[in-house]
N, C-alpha and C positions, 0 to 999 in steps of 0.2 A: 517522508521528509529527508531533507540532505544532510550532507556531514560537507561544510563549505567552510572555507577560509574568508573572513569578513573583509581581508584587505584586494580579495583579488578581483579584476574588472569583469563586471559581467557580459555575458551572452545574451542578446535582448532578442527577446522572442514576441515577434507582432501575431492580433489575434487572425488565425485562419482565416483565409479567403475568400473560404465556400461558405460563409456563414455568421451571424452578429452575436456575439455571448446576451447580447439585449433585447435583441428585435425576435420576431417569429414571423418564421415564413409556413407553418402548419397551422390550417384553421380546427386551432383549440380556444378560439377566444370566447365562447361562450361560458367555461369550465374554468375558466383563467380573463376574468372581467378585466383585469389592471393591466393585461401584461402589451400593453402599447394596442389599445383597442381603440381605432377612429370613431366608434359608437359612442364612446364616452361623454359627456355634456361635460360642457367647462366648468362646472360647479362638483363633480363626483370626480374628475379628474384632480383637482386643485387641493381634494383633499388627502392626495396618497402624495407621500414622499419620493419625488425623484431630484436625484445631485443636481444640484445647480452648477454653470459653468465654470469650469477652474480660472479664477482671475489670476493675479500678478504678486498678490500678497491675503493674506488670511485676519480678518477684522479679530480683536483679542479682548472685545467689549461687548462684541452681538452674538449672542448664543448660537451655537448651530442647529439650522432646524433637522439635522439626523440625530442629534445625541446636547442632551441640556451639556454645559461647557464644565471644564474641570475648575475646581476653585484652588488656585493653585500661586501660590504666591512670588514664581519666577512668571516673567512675561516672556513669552516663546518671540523666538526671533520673525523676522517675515519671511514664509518658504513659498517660494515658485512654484505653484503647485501646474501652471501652467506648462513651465519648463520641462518639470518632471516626469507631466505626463504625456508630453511629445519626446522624452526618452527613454521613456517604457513601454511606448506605442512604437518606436520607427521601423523601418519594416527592415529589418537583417538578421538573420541566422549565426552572424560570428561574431567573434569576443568584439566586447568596444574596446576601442586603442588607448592605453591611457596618455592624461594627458603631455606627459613627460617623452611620447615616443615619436620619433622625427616624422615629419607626415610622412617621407617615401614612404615606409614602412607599410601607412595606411590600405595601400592596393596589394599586400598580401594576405593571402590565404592564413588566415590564422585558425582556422579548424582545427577540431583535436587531431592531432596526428600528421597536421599539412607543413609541410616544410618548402623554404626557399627552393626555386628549381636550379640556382645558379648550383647548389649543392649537386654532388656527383652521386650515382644510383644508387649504390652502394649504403652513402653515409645517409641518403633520404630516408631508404632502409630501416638504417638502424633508428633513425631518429623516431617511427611510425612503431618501432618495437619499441622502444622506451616509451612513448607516448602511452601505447595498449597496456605495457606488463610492467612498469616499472618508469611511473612519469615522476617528475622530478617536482614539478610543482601541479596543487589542486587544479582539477578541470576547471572550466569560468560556469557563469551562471547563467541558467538558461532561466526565463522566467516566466510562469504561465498566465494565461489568461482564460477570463469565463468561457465554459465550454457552450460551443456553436449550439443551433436548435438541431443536428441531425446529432453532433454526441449526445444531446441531452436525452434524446428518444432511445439512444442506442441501444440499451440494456433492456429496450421493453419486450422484445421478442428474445425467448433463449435458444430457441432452434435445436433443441437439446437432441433432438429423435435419434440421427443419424449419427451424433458423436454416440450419444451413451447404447446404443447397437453395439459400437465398434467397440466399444469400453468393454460391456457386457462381456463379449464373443472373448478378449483378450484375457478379461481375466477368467473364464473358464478352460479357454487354455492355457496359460500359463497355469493355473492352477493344477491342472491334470500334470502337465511337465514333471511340476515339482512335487507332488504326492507320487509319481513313478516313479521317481528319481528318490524318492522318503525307504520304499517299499521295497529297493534293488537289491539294498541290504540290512543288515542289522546295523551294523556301524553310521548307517545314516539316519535312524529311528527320530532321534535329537534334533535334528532339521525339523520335524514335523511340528514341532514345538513352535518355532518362527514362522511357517507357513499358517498354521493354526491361527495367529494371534492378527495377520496379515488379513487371512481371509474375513476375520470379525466385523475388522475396520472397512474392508471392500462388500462385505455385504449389508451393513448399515448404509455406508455411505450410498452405495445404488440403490437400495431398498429406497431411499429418504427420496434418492432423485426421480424415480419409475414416477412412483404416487405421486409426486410434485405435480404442479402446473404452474403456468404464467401467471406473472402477474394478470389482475383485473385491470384494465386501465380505463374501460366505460365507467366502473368503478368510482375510481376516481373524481375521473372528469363530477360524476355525479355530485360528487361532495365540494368539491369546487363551487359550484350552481349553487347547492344546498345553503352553505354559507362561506356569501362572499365576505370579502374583507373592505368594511368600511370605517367609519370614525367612531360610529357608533358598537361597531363589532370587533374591533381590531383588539384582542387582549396588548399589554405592553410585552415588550421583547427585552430583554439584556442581550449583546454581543460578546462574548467571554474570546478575547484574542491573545490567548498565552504565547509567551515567547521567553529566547534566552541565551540571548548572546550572538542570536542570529544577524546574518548580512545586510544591511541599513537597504539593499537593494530588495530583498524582498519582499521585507517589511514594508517599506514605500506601495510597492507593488502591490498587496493584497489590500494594504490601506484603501489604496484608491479604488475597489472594486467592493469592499464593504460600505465605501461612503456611496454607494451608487445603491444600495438595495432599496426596494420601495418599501414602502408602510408609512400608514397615517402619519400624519406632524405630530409631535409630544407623546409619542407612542413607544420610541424607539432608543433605546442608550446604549452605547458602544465603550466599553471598557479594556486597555491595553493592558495586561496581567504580566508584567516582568518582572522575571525571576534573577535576569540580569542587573537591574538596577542600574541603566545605562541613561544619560542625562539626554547622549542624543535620541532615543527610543521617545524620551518622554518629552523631548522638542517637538516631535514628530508626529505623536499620538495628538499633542494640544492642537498642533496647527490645523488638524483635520476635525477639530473638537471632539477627541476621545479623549473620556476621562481614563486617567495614567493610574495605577494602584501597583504599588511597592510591598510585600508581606513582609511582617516583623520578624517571622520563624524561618528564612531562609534558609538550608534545601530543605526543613522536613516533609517528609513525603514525595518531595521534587516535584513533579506537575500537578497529580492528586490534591498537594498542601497547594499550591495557588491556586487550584479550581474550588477548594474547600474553602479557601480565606476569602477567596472574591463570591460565594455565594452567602457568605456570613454577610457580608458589606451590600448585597444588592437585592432589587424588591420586583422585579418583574416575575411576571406572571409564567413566562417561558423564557431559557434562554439555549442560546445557538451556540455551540466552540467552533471556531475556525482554527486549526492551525496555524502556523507563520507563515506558510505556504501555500495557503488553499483562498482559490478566489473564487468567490462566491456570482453566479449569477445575478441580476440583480432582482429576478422574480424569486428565489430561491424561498423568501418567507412564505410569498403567495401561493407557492405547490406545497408548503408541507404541516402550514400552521393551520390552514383549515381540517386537517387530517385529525388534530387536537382537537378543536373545536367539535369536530363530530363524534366524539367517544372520549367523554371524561374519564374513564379509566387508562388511556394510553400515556404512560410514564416517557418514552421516547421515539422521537418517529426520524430514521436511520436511514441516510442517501448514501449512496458507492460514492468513493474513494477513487476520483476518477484520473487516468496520468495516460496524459497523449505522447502518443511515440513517434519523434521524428527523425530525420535523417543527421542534425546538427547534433544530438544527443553522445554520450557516451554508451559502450557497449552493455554498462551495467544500467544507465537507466531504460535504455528500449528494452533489455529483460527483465527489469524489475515491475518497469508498466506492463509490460505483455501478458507475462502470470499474474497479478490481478483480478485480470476479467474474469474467469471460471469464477472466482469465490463471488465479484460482483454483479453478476449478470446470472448467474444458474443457482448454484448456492444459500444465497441469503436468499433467494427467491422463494426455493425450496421448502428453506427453516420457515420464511414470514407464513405459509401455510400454516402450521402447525405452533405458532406461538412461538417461536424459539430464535429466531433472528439475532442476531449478535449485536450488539450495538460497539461499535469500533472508533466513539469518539468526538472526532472531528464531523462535520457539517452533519450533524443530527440538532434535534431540537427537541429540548427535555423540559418536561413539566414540571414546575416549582412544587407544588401539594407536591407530588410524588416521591421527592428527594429530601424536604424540609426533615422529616423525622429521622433520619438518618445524618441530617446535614450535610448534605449534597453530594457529591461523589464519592465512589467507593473509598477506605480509607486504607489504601495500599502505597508500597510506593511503586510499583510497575502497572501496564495494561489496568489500569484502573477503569477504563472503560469498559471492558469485558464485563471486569466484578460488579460494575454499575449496574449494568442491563440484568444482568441474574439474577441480583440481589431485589431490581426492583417486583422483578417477578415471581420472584418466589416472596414475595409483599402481597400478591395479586394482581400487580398492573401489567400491563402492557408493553412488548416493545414492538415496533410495528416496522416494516423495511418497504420505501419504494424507489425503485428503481430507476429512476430519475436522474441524471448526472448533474447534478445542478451547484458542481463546484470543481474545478481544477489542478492538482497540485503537481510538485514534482516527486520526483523518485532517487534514494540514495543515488549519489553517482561514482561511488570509488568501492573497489570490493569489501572494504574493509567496515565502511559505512552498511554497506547492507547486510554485510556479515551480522553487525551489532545489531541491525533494526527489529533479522527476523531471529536471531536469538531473544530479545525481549519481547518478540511476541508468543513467540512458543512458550517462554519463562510462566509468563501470564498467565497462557491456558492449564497446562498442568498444573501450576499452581492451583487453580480452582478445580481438575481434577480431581486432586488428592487432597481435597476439604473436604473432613465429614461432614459440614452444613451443605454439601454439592449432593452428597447419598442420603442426606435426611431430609433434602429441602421437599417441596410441595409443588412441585413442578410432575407433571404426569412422566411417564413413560417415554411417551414417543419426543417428547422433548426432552428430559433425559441422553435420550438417544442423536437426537441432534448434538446437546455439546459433546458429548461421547465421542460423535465421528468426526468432530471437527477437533476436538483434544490425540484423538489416537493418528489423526493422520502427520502429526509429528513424528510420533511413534515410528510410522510405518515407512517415513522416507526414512528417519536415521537408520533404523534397519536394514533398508533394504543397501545402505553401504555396505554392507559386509556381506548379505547372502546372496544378493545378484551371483560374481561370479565364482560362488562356492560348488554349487553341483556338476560345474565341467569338469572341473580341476582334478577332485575326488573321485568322481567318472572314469576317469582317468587315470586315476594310480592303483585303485582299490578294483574297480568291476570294469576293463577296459574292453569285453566282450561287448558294453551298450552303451560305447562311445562310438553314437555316428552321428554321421555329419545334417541327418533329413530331423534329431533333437533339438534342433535350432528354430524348428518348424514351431513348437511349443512357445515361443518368445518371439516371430513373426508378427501377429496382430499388436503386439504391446507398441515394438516399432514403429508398427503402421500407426495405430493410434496418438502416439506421443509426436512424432516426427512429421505426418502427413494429417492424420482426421483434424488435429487442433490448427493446422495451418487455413485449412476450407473455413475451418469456424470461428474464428476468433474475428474480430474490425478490426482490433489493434495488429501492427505490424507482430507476428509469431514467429521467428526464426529462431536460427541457432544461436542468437545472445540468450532464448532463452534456458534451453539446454546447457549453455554456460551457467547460468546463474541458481539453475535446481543445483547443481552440486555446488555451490557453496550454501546456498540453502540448505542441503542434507547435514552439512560439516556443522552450520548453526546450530539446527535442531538437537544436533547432537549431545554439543555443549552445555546446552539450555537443561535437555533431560541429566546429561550427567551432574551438575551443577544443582540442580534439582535434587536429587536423589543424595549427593554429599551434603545438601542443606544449604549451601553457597550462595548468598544473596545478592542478587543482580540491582543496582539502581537503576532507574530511567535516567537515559544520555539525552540530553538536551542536543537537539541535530547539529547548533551551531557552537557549539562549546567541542573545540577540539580534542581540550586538554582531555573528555570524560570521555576520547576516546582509547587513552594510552594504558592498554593494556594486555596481557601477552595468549589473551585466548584465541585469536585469528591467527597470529605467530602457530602456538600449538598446534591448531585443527589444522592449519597448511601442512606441517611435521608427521603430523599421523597419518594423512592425506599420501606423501611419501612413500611412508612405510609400508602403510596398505598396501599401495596399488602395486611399489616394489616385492613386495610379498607374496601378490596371487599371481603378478603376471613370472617371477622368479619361479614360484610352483609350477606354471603351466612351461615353460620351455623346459624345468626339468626333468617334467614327466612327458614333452614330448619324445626328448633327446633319450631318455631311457625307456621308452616304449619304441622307438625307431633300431635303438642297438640291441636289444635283447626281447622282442617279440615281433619274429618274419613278417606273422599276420596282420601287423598292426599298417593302416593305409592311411598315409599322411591325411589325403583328400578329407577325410572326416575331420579332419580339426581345423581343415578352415573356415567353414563360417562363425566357429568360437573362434576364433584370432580375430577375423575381421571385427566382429561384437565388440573384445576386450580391446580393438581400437577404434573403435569408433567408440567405446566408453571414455577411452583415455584422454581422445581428443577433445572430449565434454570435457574433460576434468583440467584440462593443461590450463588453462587462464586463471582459475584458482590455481592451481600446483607453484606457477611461476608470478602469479601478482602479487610481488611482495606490497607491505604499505610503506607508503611514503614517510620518510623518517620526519619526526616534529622536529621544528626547527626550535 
């Protein structure tokens, strides 16, 4: 989710070209009876829920047939629902112009970073640097829409073979590198310690992914067949749509793509969870007839306590959370509720977090959606073998029995969804993950924002690491071993700030007899693999934004475990509540960021410059592909080093 400023004009994003978030152009309609199938007879059609067309104004007397009407004793104004959805549909990739702004204005480029041409090269320039490393005001909004039928399939094949070869290969050698490099001398014994703890985490993590396989997806389809969704089978649904302080634009926006889901008439309730307590949220939930719910205990818990108070208040059988930001397909219930229905013991059944990478985007969200995909597409793919699937929240769909004793979501105040999923299993039930994209969202788009995000998701996990109910619970082994490799590989990125370039350096001052330049060769494949193998595999666009954004990610991690470790308790940050973003741990981790890297790379010229003056033997040529390394590390790192955040107004 984003970190947005509610007053600024958005970036309206139309749904892809190649394809309809609604329609289906893959013959799966046998396995998916509802999803726009011409075999239908008018009497089995007539009984699934689809949106009726957006007229001119919103009746505030006739119940809506998605969701029974909120009993509410302000009468909602009359909202254009027609207006609004021809401008959240028009098809342009740049900001909308507000209304205040002269028209000439309107045929400029107003992209991030795009400046007047009357401006000279110079100051275009600088204005395209300000915009990257230090913009003056938030980005505008991009806003998604349901994903096409080829994203929805996208995750069904992992194609794993050929990346996790190259994986393999890289970390045996790298491995060998650094155990030689452990063994060179006695003063480097203490290395082996870090390596040690590095290898644990990469040998789970590959161990987990070898044995994996693909999803089943005949599988599926089967259950689909087995039991369709009719009037007489349709369990009811609740829609839990938590929100908080977010931009009245997106809000509108995922509105209108949950009033679009199918399911029987009188089946279905859609409820607006705001923690903001904002009059126009609840203008806006009525007009669509979602009933609006305000909690008495505002922040306790912060999203956990409104997912906990709207489960005390509601009576369906299953219910769904959609984020503020995630728009749901509108088959989304018909691929995952029959997955319930076929195994009473499944407490939650868990769709990817899906975020499309386009070219209008900022640099931080193409690599915040990029890395993604491994954990949604290989990963949970992986875990769902083995029981162990993560459940991460948003567009999942959780069984009421399953939660009711507990009274509904974990009762934390961070990554409550995590603890949700483990908790329910170490209960005995089920969480189950398919692979399905069948909802859209966006992705932080300021470094500061994503800094926060993936610090409260690390916060999360370790958090349930270091619960002895995590080492007592009744979960086997090999799932164990799953959250394990997904808790340690926090671990193993914050670490590897500091040891990557520790073994040159010391190479170097201490045993400079087995500093050449063919030791590079050890750290080759890892290159190839990070830089080259994930580019071949990945759909989503994989460049170097995302290479930018693993090092503010490591800097996060960082924080989260320190933070962790002093006892430091993290709140969950509401994405559109600014204010809950003011505060000085992104400042810090950019400072240490600094220091570090002023540190190793200040060591290594000074042990170049004093091995050139005082050792004949010593032959520059070998330290350069460690220079080039340590800048081409740098160059990852500069966008964090230099992105300060933008000052609160």
């Amino acid at each position: 989710m984003t970190d947005r400023n509610s007053n600024e004009p958005p970036r309206l994003e139309a749904a892809p070209a190649d394809g309809d978030a609604t329609s289906s152009t893959i013959d799966f309609d046998p396995a998916n009876p509802f999803a726009d199938n011409e075999a239908l007879s008018s009497s089995e059609s007539s009984s699934l829920h689809s949106a009726p067309a957006l007229t001119t104004t919103v009746p505030t007397t006739v119940p809506s047939p998605l969701a029974r009407q909120v009993e509410d004793t302000i009468e909602p104004a009359p909202v254009n629902h027609a207006e609004l959805s021809e401008k959240i549909d028009q098809d342009q990739q740049t900001p909308a112009v507000p209304a205040s702004t002269p028209s000439k204005e309107k045929t400029e480029d107003n992209s991030p970073g795009a400046e007047p041409k009357s401006r000279g090269f110079w100051a275009r320039q600088y204005a395209v640097f300000r915009a990257t490393y230090a913009p003056i005001e938030d980005p505008p909004l991009i806003l998604p829409s349901g994903t096409t039928d080829e994203e929805k399939y996208g995750y069904l094949k992992t194609n794993r073979l050929g990346l996790y070869i190259i994986g393999v290969f890289s970390f045996l050698s790298l491995s060998a590198g650094m155990w030689l490099f452990v063994i060179t001398s006695k003063y480097f014994y203490w290395f082996g310690f870090f390596v040690g703890l590095l290898e644990i985490y990469l040998i789970i993590s590959y161990t987990i992914t070898i044995v994996g396989k693909d999803y089943n997806f005949d599988s599926h389809k089967k259950v689909l067949a087995d039991y369709p969704i009719t009037n007489e089978t349709a369990p009811t649904i609740d829609i839990y749509l938590p929100c908080c302080k977010e931009p009245m634009e997106i809000l509108a926006n995922t509105y209108k793509y949950v009033k679009e889901l199918q399911w029987p008439d009188g089946k279905l309730k859609v409820y607006v969870l705001d923690d903001g307590g904002m009059d126009a949220v609840k203008q806006l939930a009525t007009s669509y007839g979602f009933e609006y719910i305000v909690r008495e205990d505002r922040p306790r818990l912060k999203k956990a306590g409104n997912l906990r108070w709207a489960f005390a208040r509601t009576s369906g059988d299953f219910f769904t959370i959609f984020d503020a930001d995630f728009c749901p397909r509108s088959d989304f219930l018909l691929e995952t509720v029959p997955q319930h229905l076929a195994d009473d013991k499944t407490a939650i059944i868990q769709t990817p977090q899906f975020f499309r990478v386009m070219e209008s985007q900022t640099w931080v969200e193409q690599g915040a959606g990029g890395i993604q995909e491994l954990f949604y597409r290989v990963v949970e793919v992986n875990r769902n073998r083995w029981g162990a699937s993560i459940c991460v929240g948003s567009n999942a769909v959780y069984r009421r029995e399953a939660l009711v004793e507990v009274g509904g979501t974990a009762e934390i105040g961070f990554s409550e969804d995590v603890h949700t999923g483990f908790y329910a299993v170490n209960r005995g039930w089920k969480v189950k993950y398919i692979p399905l994209c069948l909802a859209c969202g966006v992705c932080p788009d300021t470094p500061h924002a994503f800094f926060s995000q993936q610090m409260r998701w690390c916060m999360g996990s370790t958090t349930l690491l270091t619960n002895p109910e995590f080492w007592k619970s009744k979960l086997s082994i090999v799932q164990k071993l799953c959250y394990m490799s997904g808790m340690m590989y926090y671990s193993a990125i914050s670490i590897s700030i500091f040891i990557n370039p520790i073994p040159g350096i010391l190479l170097l001052w201490v045993r400079p007899e087995f500093f050449k330049y063919y030791n590079l060769a050890f750290a080759a494949p890892s290159v190839v693999y990070s830089l080259i193998a994930f580019r071949f595999w990945a759909k989503a666009k994989y460049g170097l934004n995302v290479q930018f954004i693993m090092v503010i990610q490591s800097y996060a991690y960082l924080t989260a475990i320190k933070d962790r470790l002093f006892g430091r308790a993290l709140a969950w940050v509401p994405s559109g509540d600014n204010a809950s973003h003011r505060n000085n741990k992104y400042r810090n981790m950019r400072i240490l960021a600094w220091c570090w890297i002023f540190t190793y790379l200040g060591a290594l010229i000074a042990a170049l410059v004093y091995r050139c003056i005082t050792d004949k033997s010593f032959k520059i040529y070998n330290a350069v592909p460690l220079m080039v390394l340590d800048a081409m590390n740098l160059f990852f790192a500069h966008r964090f080093l230099l992105c300060a955040k933008k000052k609160q107004g």
